[in-house]
C-alpha positions as CSV (number, residue, x, y, z in Angstrom):
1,X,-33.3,-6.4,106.3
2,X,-31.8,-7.7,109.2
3,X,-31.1,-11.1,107.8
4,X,-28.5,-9.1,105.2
5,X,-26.3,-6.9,108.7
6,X,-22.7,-8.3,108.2
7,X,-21.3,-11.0,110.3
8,X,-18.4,-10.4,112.3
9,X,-14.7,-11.4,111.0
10,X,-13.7,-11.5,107.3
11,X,-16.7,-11.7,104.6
12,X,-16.3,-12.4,101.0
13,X,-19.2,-11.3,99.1
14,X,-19.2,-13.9,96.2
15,X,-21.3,-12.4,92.6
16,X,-21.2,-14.5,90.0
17,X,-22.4,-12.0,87.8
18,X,-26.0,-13.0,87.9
19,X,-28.9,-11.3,88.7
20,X,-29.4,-13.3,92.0
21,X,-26.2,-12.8,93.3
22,X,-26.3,-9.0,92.4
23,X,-29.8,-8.9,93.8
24,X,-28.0,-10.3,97.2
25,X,-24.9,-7.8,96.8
26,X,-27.0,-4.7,96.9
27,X,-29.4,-6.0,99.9
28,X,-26.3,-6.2,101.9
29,X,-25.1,-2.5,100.7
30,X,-28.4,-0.8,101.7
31,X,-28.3,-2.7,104.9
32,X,-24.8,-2.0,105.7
33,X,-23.9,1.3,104.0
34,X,-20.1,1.4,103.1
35,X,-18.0,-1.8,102.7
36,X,-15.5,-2.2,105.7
37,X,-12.1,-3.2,104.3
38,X,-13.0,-6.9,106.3
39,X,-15.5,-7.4,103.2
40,X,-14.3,-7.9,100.0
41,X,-16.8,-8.6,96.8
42,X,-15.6,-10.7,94.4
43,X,-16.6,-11.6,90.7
44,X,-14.3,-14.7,88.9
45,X,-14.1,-14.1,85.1
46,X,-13.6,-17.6,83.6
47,X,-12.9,-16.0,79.8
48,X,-16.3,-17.8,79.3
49,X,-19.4,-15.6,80.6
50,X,-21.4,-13.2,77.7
51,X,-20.0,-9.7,77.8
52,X,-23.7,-8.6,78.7
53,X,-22.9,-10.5,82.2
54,X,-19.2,-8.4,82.1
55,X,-20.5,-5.1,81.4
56,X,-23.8,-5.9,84.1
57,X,-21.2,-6.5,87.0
58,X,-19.5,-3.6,85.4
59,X,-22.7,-1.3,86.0
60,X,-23.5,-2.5,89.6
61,X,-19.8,-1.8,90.8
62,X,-20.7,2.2,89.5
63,X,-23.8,2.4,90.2
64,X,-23.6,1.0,93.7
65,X,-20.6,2.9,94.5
66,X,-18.8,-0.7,95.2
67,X,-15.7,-2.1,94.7
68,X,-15.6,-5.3,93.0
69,X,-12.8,-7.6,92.7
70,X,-12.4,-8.9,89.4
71,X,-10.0,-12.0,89.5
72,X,-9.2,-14.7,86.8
73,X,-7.5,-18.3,87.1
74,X,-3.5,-17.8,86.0
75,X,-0.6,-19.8,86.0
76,X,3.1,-18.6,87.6
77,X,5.9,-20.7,87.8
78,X,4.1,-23.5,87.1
79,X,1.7,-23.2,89.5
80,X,-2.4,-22.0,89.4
81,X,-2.6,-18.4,90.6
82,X,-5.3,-15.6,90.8
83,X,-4.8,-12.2,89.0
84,X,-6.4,-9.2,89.5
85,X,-8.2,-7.8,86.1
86,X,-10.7,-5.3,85.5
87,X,-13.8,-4.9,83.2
88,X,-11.5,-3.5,80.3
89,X,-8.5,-6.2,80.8
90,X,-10.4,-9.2,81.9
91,X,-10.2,-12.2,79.2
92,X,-13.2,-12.9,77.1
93,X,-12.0,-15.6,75.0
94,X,-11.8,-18.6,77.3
95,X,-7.9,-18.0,78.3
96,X,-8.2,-18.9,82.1
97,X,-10.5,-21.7,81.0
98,X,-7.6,-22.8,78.6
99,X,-4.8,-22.2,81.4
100,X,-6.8,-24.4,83.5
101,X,-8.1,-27.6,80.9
102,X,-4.0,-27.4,80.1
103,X,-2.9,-28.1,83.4
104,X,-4.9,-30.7,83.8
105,X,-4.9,-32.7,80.7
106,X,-8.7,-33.3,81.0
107,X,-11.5,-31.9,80.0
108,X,-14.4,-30.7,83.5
109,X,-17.2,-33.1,83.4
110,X,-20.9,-33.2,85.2
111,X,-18.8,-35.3,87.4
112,X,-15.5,-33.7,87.5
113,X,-16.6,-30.5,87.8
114,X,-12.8,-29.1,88.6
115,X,-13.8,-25.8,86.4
116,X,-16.4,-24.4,89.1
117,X,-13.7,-25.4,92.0
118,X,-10.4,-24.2,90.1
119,X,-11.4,-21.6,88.1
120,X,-14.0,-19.7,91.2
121,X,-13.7,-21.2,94.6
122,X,-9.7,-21.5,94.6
123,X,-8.7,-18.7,92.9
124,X,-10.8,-16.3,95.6
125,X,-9.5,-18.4,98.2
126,X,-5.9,-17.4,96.8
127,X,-6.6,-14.4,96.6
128,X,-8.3,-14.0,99.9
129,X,-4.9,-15.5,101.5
130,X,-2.3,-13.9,99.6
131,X,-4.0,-10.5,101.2
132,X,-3.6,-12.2,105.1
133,X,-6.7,-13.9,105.4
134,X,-7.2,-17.2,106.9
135,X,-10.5,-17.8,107.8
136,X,-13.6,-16.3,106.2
137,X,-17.6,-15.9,105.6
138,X,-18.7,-16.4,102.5
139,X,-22.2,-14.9,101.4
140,X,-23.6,-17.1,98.2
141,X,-26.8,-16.4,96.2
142,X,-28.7,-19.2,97.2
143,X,-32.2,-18.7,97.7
144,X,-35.0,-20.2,99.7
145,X,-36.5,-21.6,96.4
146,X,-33.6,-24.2,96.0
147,X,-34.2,-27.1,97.9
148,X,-31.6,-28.5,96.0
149,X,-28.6,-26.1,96.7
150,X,-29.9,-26.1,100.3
151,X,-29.7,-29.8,100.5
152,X,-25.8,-29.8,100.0
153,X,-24.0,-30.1,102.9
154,X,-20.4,-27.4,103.4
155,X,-17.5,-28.8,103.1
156,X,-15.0,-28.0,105.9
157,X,-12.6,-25.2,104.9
158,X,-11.1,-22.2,105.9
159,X,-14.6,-20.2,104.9
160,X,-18.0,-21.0,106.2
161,X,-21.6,-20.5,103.8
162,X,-23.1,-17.2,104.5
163,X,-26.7,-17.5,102.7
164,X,-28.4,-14.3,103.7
165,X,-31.0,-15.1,100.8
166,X,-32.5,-17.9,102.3
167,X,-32.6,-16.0,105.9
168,X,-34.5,-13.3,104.1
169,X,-37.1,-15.6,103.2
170,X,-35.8,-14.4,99.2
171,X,-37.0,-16.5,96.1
172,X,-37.2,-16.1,92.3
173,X,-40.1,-14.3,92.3
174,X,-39.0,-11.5,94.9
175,X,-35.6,-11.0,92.5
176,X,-37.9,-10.7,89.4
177,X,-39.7,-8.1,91.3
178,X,-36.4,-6.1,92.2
179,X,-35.2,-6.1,88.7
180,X,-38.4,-5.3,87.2
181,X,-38.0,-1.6,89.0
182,X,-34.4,-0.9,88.4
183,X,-33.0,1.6,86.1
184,X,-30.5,-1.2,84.2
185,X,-30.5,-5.0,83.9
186,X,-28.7,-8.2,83.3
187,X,-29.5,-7.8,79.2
188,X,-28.7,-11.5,77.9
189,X,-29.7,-12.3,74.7
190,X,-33.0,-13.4,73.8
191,X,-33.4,-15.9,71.5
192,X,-37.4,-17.5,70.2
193,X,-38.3,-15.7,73.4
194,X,-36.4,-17.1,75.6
195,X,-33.2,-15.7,77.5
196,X,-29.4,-17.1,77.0
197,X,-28.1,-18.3,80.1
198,X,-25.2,-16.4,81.8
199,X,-22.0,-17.3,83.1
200,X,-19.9,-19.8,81.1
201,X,-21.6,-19.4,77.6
202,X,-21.7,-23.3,76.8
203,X,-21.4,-24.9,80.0
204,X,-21.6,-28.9,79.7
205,X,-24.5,-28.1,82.7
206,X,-26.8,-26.0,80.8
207,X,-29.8,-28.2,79.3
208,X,-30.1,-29.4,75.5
209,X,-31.9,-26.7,74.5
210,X,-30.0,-23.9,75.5
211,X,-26.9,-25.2,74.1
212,X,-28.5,-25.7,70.7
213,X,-29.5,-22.0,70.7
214,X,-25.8,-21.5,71.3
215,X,-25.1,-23.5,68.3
216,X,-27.5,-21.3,66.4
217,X,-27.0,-17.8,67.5
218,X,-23.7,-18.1,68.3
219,X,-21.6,-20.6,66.6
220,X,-17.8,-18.9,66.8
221,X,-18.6,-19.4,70.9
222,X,-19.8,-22.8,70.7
223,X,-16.9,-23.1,67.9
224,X,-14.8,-22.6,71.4
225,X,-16.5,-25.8,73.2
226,X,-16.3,-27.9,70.0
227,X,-12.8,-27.4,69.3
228,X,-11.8,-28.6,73.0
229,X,-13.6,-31.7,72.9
230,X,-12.0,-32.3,69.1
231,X,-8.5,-31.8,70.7
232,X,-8.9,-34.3,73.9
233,X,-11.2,-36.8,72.3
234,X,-7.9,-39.2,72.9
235,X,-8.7,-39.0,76.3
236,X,-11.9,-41.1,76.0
237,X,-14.4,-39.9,78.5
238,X,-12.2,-36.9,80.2
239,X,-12.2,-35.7,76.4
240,X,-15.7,-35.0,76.4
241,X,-17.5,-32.2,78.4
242,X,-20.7,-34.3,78.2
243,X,-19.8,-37.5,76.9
244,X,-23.8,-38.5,76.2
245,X,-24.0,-35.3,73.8
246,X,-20.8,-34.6,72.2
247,X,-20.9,-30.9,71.2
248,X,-19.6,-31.8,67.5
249,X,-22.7,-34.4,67.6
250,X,-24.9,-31.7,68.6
251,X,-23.8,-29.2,66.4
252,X,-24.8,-31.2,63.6
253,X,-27.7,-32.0,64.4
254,X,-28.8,-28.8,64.9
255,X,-27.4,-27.5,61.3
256,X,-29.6,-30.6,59.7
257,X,-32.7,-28.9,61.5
258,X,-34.9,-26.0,60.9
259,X,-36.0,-23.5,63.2
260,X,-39.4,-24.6,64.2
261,X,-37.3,-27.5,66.8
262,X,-36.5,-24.5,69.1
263,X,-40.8,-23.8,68.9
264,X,-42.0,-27.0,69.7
265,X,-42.3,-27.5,73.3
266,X,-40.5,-31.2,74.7
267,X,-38.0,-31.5,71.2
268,X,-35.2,-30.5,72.7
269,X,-34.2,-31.3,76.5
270,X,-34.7,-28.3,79.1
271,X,-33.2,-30.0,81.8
272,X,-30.1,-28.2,83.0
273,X,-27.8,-29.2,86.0
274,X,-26.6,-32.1,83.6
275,X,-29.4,-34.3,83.8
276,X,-30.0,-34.0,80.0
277,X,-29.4,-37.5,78.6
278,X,-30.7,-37.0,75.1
């Protein structure tokens, strides 16, 4: 447990909502005990993530007896900002996402990933210094199963990467176990058997696959995606989240198939990170 005692100075706690990071977030609790007012846990709502992921962070805030700093990407004056929400106020129709894609006239790519920087990373880091911070820890959910989340190097910055995970020795397996003996989960949708990602519902990073069961399952959220793309396709390739798989593209060919595509194992890409080329 040792790998999870606090470093000294300021630590932000980042949980992204998933069942890693929350995994992480409640190792550090039973190592530490109460939060000193140097640690503060935040979770950035992009107006994007399934409300199962909403209501789980929710539920570990209460039943952990922690405070959890809800914060969404805003705009004042002009210029991006971070409010302060809660479970009941926080946006989940895609409005900070929409503040954001605004301001910049673009759309996020797989290689202009601005969404993950703006919308996450900067808005804690405004937050952080509007409250007197300058310099900071910062404990991510990487564990010591991801070579390739290990493999990239910090960038300098006011906060350093805490990644008590991959001290502890922590993989998937060890978080499966956790979860498995817990009195409440992470309860995503599952669709053919298999469970919907969380976090941005129909990130251009997820694989083939799991945005077709978007599509299917959930068309008014893919809808959102769609309509985005439709309304910057002037911009050429910054009008297109992935420009290899269009999501109006996708959409229809998904209507023009039957079910058994989501069965048959290979017919649809499960590559995720991006890679997916069709």
């Amino acid at each position: 447990m040792r790998a999870y005692k606090l470093p000294e100075g300021n630590v932000l706690v980042s949980f992204s909502g998933g069942r890693t990071s929350a995994f992480m977030l409640h190792q550090i609790l039973q190592e530490n005990g109460t939060m000193p007012d140097r640690c503060k846990v935040i979770f950035q709502n992009t107006g994007r993530e399934m409300p199962q992921t909403l209501d789980f962070v929710n539920e570990c805030g209460i039943r952990w007896g922690v405070e959890i700093i809800w914060l969404e990407y805003d705009r004042v004056n002009g210029k991006p900002a971070a409010s302060v929400v809660n479970h009941n106020s926080a946006d989940r129709n895609g409005e900070p996402f929409e503040k954001l894609i605004k301001a910049k006239k673009v759309l996020p790519n797989t290689l202009m990933r601005f969404c993950t920087i703006e919308l996450k990373i900067n808005t804690s880091k405004r937050y952080l210094k509007s409250i007197g911070w300058k310099r900071w820890q910062n404990a991510v959910g990487i564990r010591a199963d991801e070579p390739d989340r290990l493999a990239r190097p910090p960038k300098k910055d006011c906060w350093t990467p805490w990644r008590p995970l991959v001290d502890a020795g922590i993989t998937k397996d060890h978080v499966d176990v956790f979860w498995k003996h817990q009195p409440f989960k992470l309860d995503l949708p599952v669709v053919n058997g298999k469970t919907m990602y969380g976090n941005c519902d129909g990130c251009f990073l997820k694989s083939e696959a799991q945005l077709a069961m978007l599509a299917r399952e959930f068309p008014e959220k893919f809808e959102w995606w769609e309509n985005l793309e439709e309304s910057h396709k002037h911009r050429g390739d910054y009008g297109f989240f992935n420009k290899v798989r269009p999501m109006g593209e996708l959409r229809e060919f998904i209507n023009l198939q039957a079910d058994w595509i989501f069965d048959e194992e290979g017919y649809l890409c499960q590559k995720d990170g991006g890679e997916c080329v069709g």
